[in-house]
N, C-alpha and C positions, 0 to 999 in steps of 0.2 A: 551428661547430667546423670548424677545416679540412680537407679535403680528404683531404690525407697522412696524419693520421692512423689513417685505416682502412685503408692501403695495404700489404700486399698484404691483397684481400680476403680474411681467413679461415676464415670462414663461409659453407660453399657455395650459402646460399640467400641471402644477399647479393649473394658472386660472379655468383650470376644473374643479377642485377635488371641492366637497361641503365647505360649512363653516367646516363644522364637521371632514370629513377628513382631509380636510387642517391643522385645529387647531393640531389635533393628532401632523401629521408631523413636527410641528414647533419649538416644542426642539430641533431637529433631525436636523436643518437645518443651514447653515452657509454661510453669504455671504460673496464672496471672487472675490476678481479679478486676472482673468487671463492675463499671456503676451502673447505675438506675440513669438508662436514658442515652448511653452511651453508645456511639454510634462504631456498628462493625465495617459495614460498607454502603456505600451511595451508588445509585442507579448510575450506571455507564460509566463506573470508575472500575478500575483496577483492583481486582479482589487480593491482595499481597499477603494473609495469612488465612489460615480455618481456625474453625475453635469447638473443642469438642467439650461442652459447658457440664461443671460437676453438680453445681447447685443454681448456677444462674439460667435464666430463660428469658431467649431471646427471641422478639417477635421479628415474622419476615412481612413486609406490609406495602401494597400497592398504593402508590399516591396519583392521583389527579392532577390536572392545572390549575384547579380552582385550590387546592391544596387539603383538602381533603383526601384520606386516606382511609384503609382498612386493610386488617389481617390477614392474608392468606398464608402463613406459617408460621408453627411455633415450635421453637427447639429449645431442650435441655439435655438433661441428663443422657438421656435415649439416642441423641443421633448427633448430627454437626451441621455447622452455621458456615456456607462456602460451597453447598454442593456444584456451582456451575462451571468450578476448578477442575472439578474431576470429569466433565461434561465434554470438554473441549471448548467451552469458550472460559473468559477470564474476567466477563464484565456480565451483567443481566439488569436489567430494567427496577428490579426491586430493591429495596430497602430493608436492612439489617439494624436494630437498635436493642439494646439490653431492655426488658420489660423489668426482670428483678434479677437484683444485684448476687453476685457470687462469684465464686473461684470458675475459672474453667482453663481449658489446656490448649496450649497454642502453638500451630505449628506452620510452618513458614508454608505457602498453597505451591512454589514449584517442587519441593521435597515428595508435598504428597504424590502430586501432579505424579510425577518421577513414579512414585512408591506403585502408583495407580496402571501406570501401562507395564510395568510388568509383569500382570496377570496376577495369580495366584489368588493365595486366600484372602487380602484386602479388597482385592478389586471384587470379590465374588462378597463381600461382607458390605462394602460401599455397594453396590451394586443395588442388593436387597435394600439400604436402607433406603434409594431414591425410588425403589420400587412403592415402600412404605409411607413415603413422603408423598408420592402423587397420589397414591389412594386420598391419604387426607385433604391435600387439595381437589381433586376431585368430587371426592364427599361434599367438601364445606361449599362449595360451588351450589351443587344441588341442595344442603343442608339452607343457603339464603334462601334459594326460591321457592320452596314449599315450607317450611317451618316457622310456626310461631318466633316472636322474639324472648319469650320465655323457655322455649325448649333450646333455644338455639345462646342462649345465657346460661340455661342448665346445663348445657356439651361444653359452651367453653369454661365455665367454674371445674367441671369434673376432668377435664383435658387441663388446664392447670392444676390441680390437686397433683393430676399423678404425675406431670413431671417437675415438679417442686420435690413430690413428697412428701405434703404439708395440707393441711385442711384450714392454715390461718397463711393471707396471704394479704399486703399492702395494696389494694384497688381502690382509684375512686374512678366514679359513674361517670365522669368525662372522661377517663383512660379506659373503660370499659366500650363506652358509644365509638371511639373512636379507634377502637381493634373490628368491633362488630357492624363500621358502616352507619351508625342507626344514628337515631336525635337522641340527645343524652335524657329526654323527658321519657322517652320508650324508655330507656334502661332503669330511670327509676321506677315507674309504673311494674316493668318484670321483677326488679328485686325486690320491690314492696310486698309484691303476692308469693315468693318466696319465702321471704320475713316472717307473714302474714302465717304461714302452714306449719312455718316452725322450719324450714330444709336449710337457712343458713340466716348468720348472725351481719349484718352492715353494721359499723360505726366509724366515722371519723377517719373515712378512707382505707377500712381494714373490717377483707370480711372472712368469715369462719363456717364451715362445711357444719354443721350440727347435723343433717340426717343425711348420709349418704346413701341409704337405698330408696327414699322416698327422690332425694334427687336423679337417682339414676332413671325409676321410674316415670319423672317428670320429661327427664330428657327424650328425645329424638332416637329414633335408632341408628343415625349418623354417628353418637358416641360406642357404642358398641361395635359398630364394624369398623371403624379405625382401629379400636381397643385390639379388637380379633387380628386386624391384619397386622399391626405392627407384632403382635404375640408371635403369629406365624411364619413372618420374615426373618425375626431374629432374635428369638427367645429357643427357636427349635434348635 
């Protein structure tokens, strides 16, 4: 595949890799655009590609028996969707589905697999980004069980913004309750009071950041120490 086609790098953990490793990768690689809802992979199947998303975001989300579900991961731009490829195993318990729609880059999971035990700079670049990954799960962990559900609506609006890119994004409050675990009546009641202060705009399933330091403020310091670690792991 040539060259150009992946130019400009969109995906910051690509953008990382050197010319050289880059170049390697770039047969290996396939752009592809994802829909709204679209499914990457199912609990205890066979993970057969990764996807290193340029504009799309994809949530990672634990489901129940009763069929209830909630977030514990969200990837875009910043990392990849398939870390339990590189893990050693090939299947994992959660669930993969596009939240919004976009281009992202796709590469067959035994190549990387491959790419991955041969050490080097990939494996030391993946590495950090799972290092980056657990923090946030671990964070949001602790972020449920002490945090309001406004503060914890505040992290996740500004935890999308930045891996969109965008301050206007397609939400509605039953796709919100059901990232965040909650009754979708709590989620109206935190976006209300949002609304309310002026920090972001709801309408017709599509909301809009209007003050981002009063949101950040609002938020939890859950959002800040993700923000710091993933800067640390793989911005340095």
């Amino acid at each position: 595949m040539r060259e150009n086609t992946f130019k400009p790098r969109v995906n910051k953990l690509l953008a990382a890799l050197s010319t050289s490793d880059y170049q390697r990768l770039v047969p290996h690689l396939k752009l592809v655009s994802l829909s709204t809802r679209q499914v990457i992979y199912e609990p205890k199947e066979p993970i057969a590609h990764v996807y290193f998303p340029q504009h799309a975001v994809v949530s990672i989300v634990s489901s129940m028996e009763d069929g209830s579900m909630v977030e514990v991961g969200i990837v875009s731009n910043e990392g990849m969707v398939g870390i339990p490829v590189i893990l050693g195993g090939n299947t994992t318990t959660t669930k993969a589905f596009v939240q919004v729609s976009g281009a992202a880059v796709q590469m067959d999971a035994g190549v990387l697999k491959t790419e991955f035990n041969q050490g080097g700079a990939i494996q030391k670049l993946l590495l950090r980004y799972v290092q980056a990954a657990y923090t946030e799960l671990a964070q949001g962990c602790a972020c449920n069980r002490f945090h309001t559900l406004e503060e914890r609506l505040a992290r996740w609006l500004l935890t999308l913004s930045d891996r969109l890119e965008s301050e206007d994004f397609p939400l509605t409050q039953e796709f919100i309750a059901q990232m965040l675990g909650v009754r979708r009546s709590g989620v109206t009641v935190a976006a209300s009071s949002l609304s309310r202060t002026g920090m972001i705009r709801y309408q017709r399933g599509h909301i809009s950041i209007l003050n981002r330091e009063d949101l950040k403020a609002t938020s939890c310091e859950c959002y800040r120490v993700i923000q710091n670690e993933f800067a640390r792991l793989l911005e340095n």
